[in-house]
Phi, psi and omega in degrees: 000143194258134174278087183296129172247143190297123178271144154257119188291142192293145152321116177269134198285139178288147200251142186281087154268123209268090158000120168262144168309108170309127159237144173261121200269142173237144177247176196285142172096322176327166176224149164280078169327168188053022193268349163287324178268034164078035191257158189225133197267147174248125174281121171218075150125119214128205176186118144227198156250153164260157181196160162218212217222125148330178223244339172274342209047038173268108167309134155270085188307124167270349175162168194229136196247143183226193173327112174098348175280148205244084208252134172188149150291000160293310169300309179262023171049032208226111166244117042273195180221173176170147189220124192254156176246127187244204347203173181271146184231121185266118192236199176201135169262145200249332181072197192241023161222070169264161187259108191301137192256167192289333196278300202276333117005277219283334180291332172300304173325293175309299203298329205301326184261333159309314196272325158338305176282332165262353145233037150272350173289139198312284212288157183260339124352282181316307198306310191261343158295309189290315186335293180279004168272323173276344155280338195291285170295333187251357149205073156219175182248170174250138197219140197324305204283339165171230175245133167262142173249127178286337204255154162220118180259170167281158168323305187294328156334295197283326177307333177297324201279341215220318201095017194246200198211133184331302199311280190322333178245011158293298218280323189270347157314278210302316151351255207307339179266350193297306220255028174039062165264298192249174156219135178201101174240163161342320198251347184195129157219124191244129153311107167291161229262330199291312188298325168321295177304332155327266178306314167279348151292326175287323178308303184313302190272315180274031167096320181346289183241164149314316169119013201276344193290168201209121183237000000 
């Protein structure tokens, strides 16, 4: 008589749930709390800035953070400190004892010495062209006519940003748009492929930026 014998069946594996990030949605002008007593935000979608505040009190913007970026004042040494929402934003909190990685360190450095470095340049014309070239580049995309930049500040923003006065970089747009550099409306604002390259190659050789964009 032939016997069937019973296959044993593999043990079933337990299935693992892997916890979700509680995230918390934030609107634009909103600020991201605990961020002085060192607690730490992970940005997963939006855009904001850190900034703190001069001896006159005219924000100094410290630097502009986007998807995947890790913002605390334990990383930017900065008092006071504050991380403003430019865009509506989705973060996660991390708290105030995460362990900073080197990457998130060093990226804080970088943006630090980026803006530094575009706002000593004298002219302010010059001055607000490497900006949004430089904005361009690390958040924006390409497009036939050039690089668009994603992040959208206000006049008075970018004015914050540069050291200049609202007025002054209204009026220097409009310039820079006379002479068919930018286009920079409501709806789009694109970096032209020439001045992009013009400028972000100058960005490129003296340390400014990295190098990463691409066409």
């Amino acid at each position: 008589m032939t016997q069937t014998l019973a296959r044993e069946q593999p043990p079933e594996c337990p299935v693992v749930a892997f916890p979700q990030p509680k995230l918390f949605h934030l609107n634009r002008h909103e600020n991201l709390h605990s961020c002085n007593d060192g607690g730490a935000w992970k940005i997963h979608s939006g855009y904001v800035r850190s900034l703190t505040w001069n001896s006159e009190g005219e924000s100094v913007p410290l630097g502009f953070w986007s998807k995947g970026d890790i913002v605390s004042n334990a990383i930017a040494q900065a008092h006071p400190y504050q991380v403003q929402c430019l865009t509506a934003v989705s973060v996660e909190y991390l708290g105030n004892t995460y362990g900073y990685s080197q990457a998130a360190v060093l990226a804080q450095i970088r943006q630090s010495n980026d803006l530094m470095r575009i706002a000593y340049c004298r002219q302010t014309e010059q001055r607000l062209l490497q900006f949004v070239c430089w904005l361009a580049g690390a958040f924006g995309e390409t497009t036939p006519a050039g690089r668009q930049v994603l992040i959208k500040l206000t006049h008075q923003e970018i004015a914050e940003s540069i050291g200049a006065t609202r007025v002054t970089i209204s009026r220097l747009l409009k310039v820079l748009e006379r002479a068919g550099k930018i286009s920079w409306t409501a709806h789009e604002k694109i970096i032209y492929k020439k001045t992009f390259e013009q400028f972000y190659e100058y960005l490129c050789q003296t340390g400014s930026i990295s190098g990463n964009a691409q066409y």
